[in-house]
ZAVOLO-617573 format. One record per residue (C-alpha): residue in one letter; x, y, z. Coordinates in steps of 0.5 Angstrom, whole numbers, plus 500, padded with zeros to 3 digits. Layout:
<drenvexs>
   rest    px    py    pz
      a     X     Y     Z
...
</drenvexs>
This chain:
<drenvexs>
   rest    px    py    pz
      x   782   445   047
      x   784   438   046
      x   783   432   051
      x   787   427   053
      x   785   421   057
      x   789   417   060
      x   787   411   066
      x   790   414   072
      x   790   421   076
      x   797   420   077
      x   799   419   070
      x   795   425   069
      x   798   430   073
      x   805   427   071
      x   802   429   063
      x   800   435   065
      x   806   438   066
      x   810   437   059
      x   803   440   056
      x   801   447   054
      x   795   451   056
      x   791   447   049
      x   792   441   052
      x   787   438   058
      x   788   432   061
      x   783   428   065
      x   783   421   068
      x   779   415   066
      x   781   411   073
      x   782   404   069
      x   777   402   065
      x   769   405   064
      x   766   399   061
      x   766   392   063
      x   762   385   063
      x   756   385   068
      x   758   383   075
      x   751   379   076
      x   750   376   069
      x   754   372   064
      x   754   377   059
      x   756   374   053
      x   750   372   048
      x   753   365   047
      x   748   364   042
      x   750   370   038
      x   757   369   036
      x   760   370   043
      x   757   377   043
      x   760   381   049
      x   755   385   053
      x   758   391   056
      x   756   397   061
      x   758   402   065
      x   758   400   072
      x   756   404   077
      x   762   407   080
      x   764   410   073
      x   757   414   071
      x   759   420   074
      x   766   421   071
      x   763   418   065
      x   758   424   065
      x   764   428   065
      x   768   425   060
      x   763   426   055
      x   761   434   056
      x   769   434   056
      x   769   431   049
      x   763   434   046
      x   767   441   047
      x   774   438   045
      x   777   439   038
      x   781   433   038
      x   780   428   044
      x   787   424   045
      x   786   417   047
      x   793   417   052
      x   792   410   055
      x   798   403   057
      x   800   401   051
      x   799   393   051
      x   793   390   049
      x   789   392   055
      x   791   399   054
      x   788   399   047
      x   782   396   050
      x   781   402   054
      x   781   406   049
      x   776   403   045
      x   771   403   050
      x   773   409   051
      x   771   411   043
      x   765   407   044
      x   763   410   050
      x   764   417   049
      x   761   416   042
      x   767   419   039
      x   768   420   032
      x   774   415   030
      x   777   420   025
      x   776   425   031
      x   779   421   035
      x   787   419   036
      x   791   414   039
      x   798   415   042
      x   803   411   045
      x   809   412   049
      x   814   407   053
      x   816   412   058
      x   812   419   061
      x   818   424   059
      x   818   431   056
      x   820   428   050
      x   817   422   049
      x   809   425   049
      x   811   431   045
      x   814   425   040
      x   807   421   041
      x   802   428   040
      x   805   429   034
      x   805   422   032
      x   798   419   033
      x   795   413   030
      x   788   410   030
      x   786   404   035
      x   789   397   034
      x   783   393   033
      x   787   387   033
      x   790   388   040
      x   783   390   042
      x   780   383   039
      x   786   380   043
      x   783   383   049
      x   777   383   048
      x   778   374   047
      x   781   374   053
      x   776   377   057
      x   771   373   055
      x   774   366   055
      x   776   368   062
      x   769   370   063
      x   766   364   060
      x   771   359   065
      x   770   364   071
      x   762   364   070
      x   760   357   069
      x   765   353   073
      x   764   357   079
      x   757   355   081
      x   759   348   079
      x   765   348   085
      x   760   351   089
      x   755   346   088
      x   760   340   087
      x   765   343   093
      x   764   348   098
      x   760   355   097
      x   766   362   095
      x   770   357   090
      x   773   359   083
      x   776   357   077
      x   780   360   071
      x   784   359   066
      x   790   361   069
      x   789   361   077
      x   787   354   076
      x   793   352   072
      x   797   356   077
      x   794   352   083
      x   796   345   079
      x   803   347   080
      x   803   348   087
      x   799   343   089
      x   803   339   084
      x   810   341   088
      x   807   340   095
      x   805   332   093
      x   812   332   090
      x   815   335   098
      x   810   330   102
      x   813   323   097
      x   820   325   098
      x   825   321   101
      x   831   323   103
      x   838   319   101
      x   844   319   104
      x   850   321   102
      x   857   322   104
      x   863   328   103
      x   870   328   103
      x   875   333   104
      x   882   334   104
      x   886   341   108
      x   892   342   106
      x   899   348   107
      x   903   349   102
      x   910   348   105
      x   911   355   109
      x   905   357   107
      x   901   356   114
      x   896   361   112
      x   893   359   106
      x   890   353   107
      x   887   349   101
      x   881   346   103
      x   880   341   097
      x   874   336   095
      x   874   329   092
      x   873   330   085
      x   876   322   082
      x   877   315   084
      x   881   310   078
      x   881   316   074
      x   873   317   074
      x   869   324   076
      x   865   321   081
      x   857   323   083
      x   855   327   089
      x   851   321   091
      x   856   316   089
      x   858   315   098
      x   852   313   101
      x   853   311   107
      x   859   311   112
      x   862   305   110
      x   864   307   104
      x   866   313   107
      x   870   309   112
      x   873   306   107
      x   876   311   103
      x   878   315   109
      x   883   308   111
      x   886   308   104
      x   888   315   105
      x   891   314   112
      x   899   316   111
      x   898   319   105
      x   902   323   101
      x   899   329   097
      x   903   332   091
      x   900   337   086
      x   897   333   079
      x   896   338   075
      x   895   347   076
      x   890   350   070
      x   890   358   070
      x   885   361   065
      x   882   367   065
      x   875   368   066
      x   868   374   065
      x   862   374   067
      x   857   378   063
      x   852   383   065
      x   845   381   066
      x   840   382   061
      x   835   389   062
      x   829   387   067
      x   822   384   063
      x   816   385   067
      x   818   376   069
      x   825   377   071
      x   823   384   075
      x   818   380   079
      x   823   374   080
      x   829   379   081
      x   825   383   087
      x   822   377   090
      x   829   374   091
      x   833   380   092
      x   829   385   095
      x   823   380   098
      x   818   382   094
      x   812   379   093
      x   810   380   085
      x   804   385   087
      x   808   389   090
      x   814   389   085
      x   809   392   080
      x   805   396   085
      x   811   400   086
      x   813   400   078
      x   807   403   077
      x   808   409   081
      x   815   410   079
      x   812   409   071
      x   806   413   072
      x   812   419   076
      x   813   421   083
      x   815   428   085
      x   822   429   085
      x   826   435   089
      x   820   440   088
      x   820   440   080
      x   814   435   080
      x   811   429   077
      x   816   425   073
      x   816   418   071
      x   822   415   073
      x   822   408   069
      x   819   406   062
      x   813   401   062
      x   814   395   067
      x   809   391   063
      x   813   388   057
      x   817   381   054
      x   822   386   051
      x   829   386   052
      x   830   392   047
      x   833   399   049
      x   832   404   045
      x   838   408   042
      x   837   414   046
      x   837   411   053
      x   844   407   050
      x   847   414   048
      x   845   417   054
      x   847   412   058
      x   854   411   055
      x   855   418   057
      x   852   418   063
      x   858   412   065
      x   864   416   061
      x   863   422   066
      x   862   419   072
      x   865   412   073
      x   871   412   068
      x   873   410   060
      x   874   403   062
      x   867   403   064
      x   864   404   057
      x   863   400   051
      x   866   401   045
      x   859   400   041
      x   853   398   045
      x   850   392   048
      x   844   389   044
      x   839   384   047
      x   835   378   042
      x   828   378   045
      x   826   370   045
      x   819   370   048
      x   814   370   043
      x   809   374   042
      x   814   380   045
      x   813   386   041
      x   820   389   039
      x   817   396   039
      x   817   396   046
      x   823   396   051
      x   825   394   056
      x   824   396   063
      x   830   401   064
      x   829   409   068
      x   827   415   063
      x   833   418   065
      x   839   415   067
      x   843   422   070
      x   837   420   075
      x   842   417   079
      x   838   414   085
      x   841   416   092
      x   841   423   088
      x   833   423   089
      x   833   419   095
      x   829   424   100
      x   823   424   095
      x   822   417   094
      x   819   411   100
      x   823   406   102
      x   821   401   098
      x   820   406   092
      x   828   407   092
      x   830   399   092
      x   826   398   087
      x   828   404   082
      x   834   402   084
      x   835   396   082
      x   831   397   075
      x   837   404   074
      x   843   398   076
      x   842   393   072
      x   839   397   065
      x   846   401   067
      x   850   394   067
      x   848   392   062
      x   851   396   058
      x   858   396   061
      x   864   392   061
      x   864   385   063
      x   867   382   070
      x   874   379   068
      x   877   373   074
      x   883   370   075
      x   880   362   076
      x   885   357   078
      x   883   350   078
      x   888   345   082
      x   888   337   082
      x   892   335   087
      x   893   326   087
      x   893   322   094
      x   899   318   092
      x   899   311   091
      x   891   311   091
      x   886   312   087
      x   884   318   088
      x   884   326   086
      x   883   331   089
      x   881   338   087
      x   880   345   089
      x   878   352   085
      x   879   358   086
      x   878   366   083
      x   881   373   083
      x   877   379   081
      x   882   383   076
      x   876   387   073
      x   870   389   076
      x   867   391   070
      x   859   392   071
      x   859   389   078
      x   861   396   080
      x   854   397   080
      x   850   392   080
      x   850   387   087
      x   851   380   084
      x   856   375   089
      x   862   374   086
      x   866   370   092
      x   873   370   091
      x   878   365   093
      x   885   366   093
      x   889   360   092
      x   897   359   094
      x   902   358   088
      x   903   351   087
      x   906   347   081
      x   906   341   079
      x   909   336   082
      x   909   340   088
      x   908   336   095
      x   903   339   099
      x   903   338   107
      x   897   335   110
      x   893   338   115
      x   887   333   116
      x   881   330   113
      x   873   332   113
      x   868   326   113
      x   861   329   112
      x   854   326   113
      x   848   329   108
      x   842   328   106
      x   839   331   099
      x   833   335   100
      x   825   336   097
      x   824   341   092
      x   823   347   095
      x   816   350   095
      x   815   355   090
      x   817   363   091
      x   814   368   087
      x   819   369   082
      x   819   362   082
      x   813   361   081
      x   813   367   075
      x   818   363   072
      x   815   357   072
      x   809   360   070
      x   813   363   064
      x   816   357   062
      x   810   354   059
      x   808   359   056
      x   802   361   061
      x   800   367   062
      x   802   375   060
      x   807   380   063
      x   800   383   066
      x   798   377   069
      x   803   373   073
      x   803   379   079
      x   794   378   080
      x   793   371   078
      x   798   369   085
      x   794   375   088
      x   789   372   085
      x   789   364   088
      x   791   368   094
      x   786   372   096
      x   782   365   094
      x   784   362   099
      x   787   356   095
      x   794   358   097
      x   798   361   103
      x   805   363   105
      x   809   359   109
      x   815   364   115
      x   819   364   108
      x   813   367   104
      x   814   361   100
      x   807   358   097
      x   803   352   099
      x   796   349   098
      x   791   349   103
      x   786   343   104
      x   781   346   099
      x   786   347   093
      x   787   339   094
      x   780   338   093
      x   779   343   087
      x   785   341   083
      x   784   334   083
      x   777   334   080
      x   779   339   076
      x   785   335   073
      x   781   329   072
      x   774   332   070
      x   776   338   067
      x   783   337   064
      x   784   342   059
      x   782   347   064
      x   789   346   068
      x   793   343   062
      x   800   346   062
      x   800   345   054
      x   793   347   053
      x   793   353   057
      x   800   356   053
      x   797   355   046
      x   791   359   048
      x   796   364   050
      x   798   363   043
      x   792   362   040
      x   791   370   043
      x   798   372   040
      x   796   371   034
      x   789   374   034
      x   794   380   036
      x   797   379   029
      x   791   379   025
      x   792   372   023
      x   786   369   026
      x   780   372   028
      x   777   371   035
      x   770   369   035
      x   773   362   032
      x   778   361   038
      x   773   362   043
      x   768   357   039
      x   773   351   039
      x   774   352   046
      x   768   353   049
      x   763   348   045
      x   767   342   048
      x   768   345   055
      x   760   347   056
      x   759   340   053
      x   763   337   059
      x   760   341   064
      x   753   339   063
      x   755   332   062
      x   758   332   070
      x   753   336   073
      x   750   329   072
      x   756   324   073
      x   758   327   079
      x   756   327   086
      x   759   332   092
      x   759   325   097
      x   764   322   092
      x   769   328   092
      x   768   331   099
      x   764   324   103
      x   763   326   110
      x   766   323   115
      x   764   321   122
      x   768   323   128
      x   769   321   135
      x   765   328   138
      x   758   330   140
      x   754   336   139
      x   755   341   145
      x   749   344   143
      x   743   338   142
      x   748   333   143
      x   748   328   136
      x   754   326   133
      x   758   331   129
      x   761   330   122
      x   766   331   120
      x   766   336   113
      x   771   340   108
      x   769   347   107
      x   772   352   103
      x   777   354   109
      x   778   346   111
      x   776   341   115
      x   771   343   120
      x   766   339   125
      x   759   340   123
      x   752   338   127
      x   749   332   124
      x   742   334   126
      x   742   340   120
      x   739   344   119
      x   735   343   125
      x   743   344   128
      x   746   348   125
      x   753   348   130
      x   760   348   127
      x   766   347   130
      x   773   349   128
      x   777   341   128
      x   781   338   133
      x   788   337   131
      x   787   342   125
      x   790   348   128
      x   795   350   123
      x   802   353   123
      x   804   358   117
      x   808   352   114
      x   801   349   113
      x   802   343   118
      x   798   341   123
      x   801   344   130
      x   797   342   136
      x   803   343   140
      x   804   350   138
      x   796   351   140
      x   797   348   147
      x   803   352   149
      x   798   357   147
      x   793   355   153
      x   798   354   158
      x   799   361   157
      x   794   365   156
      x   790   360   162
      x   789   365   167
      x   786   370   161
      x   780   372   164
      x   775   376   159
      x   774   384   160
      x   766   383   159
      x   763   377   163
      x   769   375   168
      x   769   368   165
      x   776   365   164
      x   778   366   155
      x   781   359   152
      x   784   358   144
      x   780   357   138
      x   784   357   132
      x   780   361   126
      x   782   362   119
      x   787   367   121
      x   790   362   127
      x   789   362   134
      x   785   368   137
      x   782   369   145
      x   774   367   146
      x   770   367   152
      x   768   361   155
      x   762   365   156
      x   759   363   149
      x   754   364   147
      x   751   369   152
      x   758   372   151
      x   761   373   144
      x   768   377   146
      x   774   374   142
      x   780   378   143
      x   787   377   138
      x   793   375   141
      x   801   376   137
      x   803   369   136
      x   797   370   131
      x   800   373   124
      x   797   369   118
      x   792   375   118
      x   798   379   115
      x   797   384   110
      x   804   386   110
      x   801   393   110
      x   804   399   115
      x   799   402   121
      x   798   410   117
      x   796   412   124
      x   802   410   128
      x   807   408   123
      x   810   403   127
      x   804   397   127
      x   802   392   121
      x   795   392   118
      x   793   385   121
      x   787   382   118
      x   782   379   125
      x   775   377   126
      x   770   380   130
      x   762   381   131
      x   761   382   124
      x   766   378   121
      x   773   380   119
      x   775   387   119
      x   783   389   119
      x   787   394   124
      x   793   395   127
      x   796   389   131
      x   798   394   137
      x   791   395   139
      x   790   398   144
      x   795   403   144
      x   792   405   136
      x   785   403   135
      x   786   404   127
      x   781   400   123
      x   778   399   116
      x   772   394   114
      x   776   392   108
      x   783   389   106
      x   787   395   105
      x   791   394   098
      x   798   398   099
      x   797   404   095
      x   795   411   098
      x   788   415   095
      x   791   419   090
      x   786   424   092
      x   787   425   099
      x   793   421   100
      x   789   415   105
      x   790   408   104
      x   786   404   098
      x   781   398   101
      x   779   393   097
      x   772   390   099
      x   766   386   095
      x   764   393   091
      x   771   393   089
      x   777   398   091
      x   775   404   094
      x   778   410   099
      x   778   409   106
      x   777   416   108
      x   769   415   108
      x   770   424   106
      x   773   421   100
      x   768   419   094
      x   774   415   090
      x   773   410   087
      x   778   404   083
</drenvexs>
């Protein structure tokens, strides 16, 4: 018997399917050994000496795993193949006590047939350069993480974190947020001239001021209605005759095949994903779903990678998969190769593309959910336009003169010829059909347009613009935009607006300016990318990893012990005094900021130990302050009366928005969730009902998550649920201080 370990069940199941009866393959699920939870574990005095152990929840597949290899003739090591996949492996190696001459590695970029009987027979040892690269990372993570957060909880508020990543990330979001809030809007002016050509009524022609005396001017250049006045005056009476026509042809190429970043961008903007539901899904299309009763099968190549590349049987495949079903004109003569510009990106690995490009994706429609469907969808489309013919236009350009002024007017317009690779791919491509002028041509006016604007703020960020922002100054790996927005999310540094766009919260402000100016190699842009490519060329075995992580930690614990002295929590969170008085022993109350924002707290504590949530403080999910939002609320819910004592309910407003409580308190503690309260959202469906959402409330025993169509179901959970199903038993995953784990409480399964 040989023994293949791979991370997940899933991913096995899809494996065991291509192998023989010699083969028996097993399951890891994710890593076996890791840094100690409660402990730093990394003997700094000792050369940076990681110490690993097995936790917990791993022990009794470890156990097994062992007794299996003992047996196995040869152990087959069949995990990711980034660097945290190569990690994997090593600890499995480690822990399982393997021979490492007994002991093989094997890489694969999709989980086909062919691709694992290739890597079974072409297996190689572990990579312990990726292994080191890893191995870095996590310990300067560990190092940022372990020693700053008891710093924050010292210095700010208790449950505060920091890391080498999220804390960059926060900068930027906090950065973008104070560039909204200083905006001044400038206001400018537009004109436009609608025109007929003579016996032509049908077809107008909307054309934009584009010259005065011969000069392009600027969006901004008519700031306010005077000067727009004054050109509407010149223009009274006059003639319009055609200045100039240009008709050239114009193509528009396909995109690039997805990497992981312009995967996550993609989704965000065209689907609404967010970054850790995109790679959630692309995770089960990789690892295989069960397709028409055949079985597991891995439905798309490795979704963690900077590769643009595709390998030469995916580019024969797909030529012929378009020669046969879309038509000659569809297909190119040779195939279209793509550069890989990102550093670092190993041109061994693909692309994002699908395992098999005759796998049409409405042809396996009915085995997929719904989002499972768009997202493999997208993925076939745009790897399959890539390879196909560009998108020809007609394009018109027509400059059109006010005769006997100083200004020009000019319009464009498109016509598709050929649709090339947008026959599958949905880009918009608007077009205009203009009317055939010739120069000299006299124009029939119809009217002017005079129009008043004003420029905008920036916008907050979207995932895919924060994943691309994130890639631009090289902060960051495919593997950690999606958990590091996650991440700062989770923490409470950021929300999400009606947009489900990204803003800070009080807490993230705090944090970010004294990090920014205590501690600013933590969240310097340039700082961050170049460890980043300090970890590139570990990789690639030009430097070793202990001297990294020496030359960054010396200086970064050196400032930390210095600001534990320098710093005073009054000086970055000073309390302020308020107009309010404890309704429980009557003194003053304060006015402090916590890890969820401002709150009134007793100044008789500890004593007293009364807090209150802020008056003024209620917040929208647009991050401002909407007291008239919570008044409206009490005028509707006035006459709620509490099903348990009789007293009168009133709004308070909570972490997660406003929410009913008894007025009762404290003999009666009854709170009840209203609808107008969706900050809890989890964007998870009700498995009960199918038609509620996971909702996140807060109840006697703190927060817990149910379904918000309470009380026709009454599903409920103790921890956040993640989305994904128990591979086991096919119920929800919740996430809680322990980890991941399977909310059926039969279930064993642990993440």
């Amino acid at each position: 018997m040989n023994l293949v370990i791979v991370e997940s069940p899933t991913k096995a199941k899809t494996i065991t399917k291509f192998l023989g009866k010699e083969y028996k393959i097993e399951s890891s699920f994710g890593h076996i050994r890791d840094l100690p939870k409660t402990t730093l574990g990394v003997d700094v005095e000792n050369n940076f000496t990681p110490k690993y152990l097995v936790p917990a929840k791993a022990k009794k597949n470890v156990a097994k795993l062992k007794e299996l290899a003992k047996k196995a003739k040869k152990v087959i090591l069949a995990t990711d193949e980034d660097r945290e996949g190569e990690a994997i492996a090593w600890h499995l190696s480690e822990t399982l006590g393997l021979d490492h001459k007994k002991a093989d590695r094997i890489v694969f970029h999709e989980i086909t047939k062919s691709a694992i009987t290739e890597a079974i027979d072409k297996p190689r040892k572990i990579d312990m350069k990726l292994v080191d690269a890893q191995q870095a990372r996590r310990i300067v993570d560990r190092l940022v993480g372990y020693e700053m957060s008891p710093f924050l909880w010292k210095k700010v508020a208790k449950g505060l974190s920091a890391g080498r990543v999220q804390s960059v990330a926060v900068r930027l979001i906090v950065e973008r947020e104070r560039e909204i809030k200083a905006f001044k809007p400038e206001e400018y002016w537009s004109i436009d001239v609608n025109l007929n050509k003579e016996g032509e009524k049908e077809k107008t022609i909307k054309a934009h001021l584009h010259k005065i005396d011969d000069q392009i001017i600027d969006r901004l250049e008519m700031k306010d209605r005077a000067a727009a006045d004054k050109i509407t005056d010149d223009l009274h009476n006059a003639k319009y005759i055609v200045a100039d026509v240009e008709k050239k042809e114009a193509k528009k190429s396909p995109p690039k095949p997805f990497t992981t970043s312009t995967l996550q961008q993609t989704a965000n903007r065209m689907l609404g994903f967010s970054a850790k539901q995109t790679m959630m899904l692309a995770q089960q299309l990789y690892e295989g779903i069960d397709i028409n009763g055949e079985g597991s099968i891995g439905l798309i190549t490795y979704m963690r990678t900077d590769s643009l590349n595709l390998s030469d049987k995916f580019l024969h495949e797909a030529h012929d998969y378009l020669q046969a079903n879309i038509g000659d004109k569809y297909c190119l003569a040779k195939p279209r190769r793509f550069k890989t510009k990102s550093k670092g990106a190993q041109e061994a690995h693909e692309a994002i593309r699908p395992a098999d490009p005759s796998l049409q994706p409405d042809t396996i429609a009915e085995s997929l959910n719904k989002n499972q469907y768009r997202l493999y969808k997208l993925i076939w489309q745009r790897a399959l336009a890539s390879q196909m013919p560009e998108a020809i236009f007609d394009a018109t350009a027509i400059d059109i003169d006010a005769a006997n002024t100083a200004y020009q007017f000019r319009t464009t317009g498109q016509i598709m010829k050929f649709d090339g690779y947008l026959k599958i791919y949905p880009e918009t491509s608007q077009e205009i059909e203009l009317p055939d002028v010739k120069k000299k041509e006299k124009l029939e006016f119809i009217s002017l347009d005079k129009e008043q604007h004003f420029t905008k703020p920036p916008a907050r960020y979207s995932d895919a613009g924060l994943v691309k922002v994130l890639e631009r100054y090289g902060i960051g790996r495919p593997s950690t935009y999606a958990p590091t927005i996650a991440t700062i999310e989770n923490r409470n540094y950021v929300q999400r607006d009606d947009n489900k766009k990204l803003f800070p919260t009080d807490i993230a402000f705090v944090v970010n300016d004294l990090l920014v100016e205590h501690f600013p190699a933590i969240v310097d842009y340039e700082f961050t990318a170049k460890m980043e490519n300090d970890l590139d060329e570990i990789a690639e075995g030009n430097i070793g990893w202990q001297p990294v992580i020496k030359d960054f930690y010396t200086p970064f614990h050196k400032n930390l012990i210095t600001k534990y002295q320098e710093i005073d929590k009054n000086d970055i969170m000073p309390e302020e005094q308020s107009q309010e008085r404890c309704d429980k022993c009557g003194a003053p109350m304060l006015i402090k900021t916590g890890r969820y924002g401002k709150f009134l707290a007793c100044s008789a504590f500890p004593d007293c130990k009364n807090i209150k949530s802020m008056p003024g403080q209620d917040r929208d999910r647009n991050g401002q302050a909407d007291s008239e939002q919570v008044n409206d609320l009490k005028e509707k819910y006035k006459d709620e009366i509490c099903d348990k004592c009789g007293s009168p309910m009133t709004i308070k407003v909570g972490r997660f928005g406003p929410f009913l409580a008894c007025t009762g308190y404290p003999k009666c503690k009854n709170l009840k969730n209203i609808k107008e309260n969706s900050n809890g959202s989890t964007g998870v469906k009700c498995p009960v009902c199918g038609e509620g959402e996971i909702v996140a409330k807060r109840g006697r025993r703190g927060i817990f998550y149910a379904c918000n169509r309470y009380p026709e179901c009454k599903t409920a959970f103790w921890g956040k649920p993640t989305g994904e199903k128990c591979p086991e038993c096919d119920s929800l995953l919740i996430a809680d201080k322990n980890g991941v784990k399977c909310s059926n409480k039969e279930c064993d399964y642990k993440k």
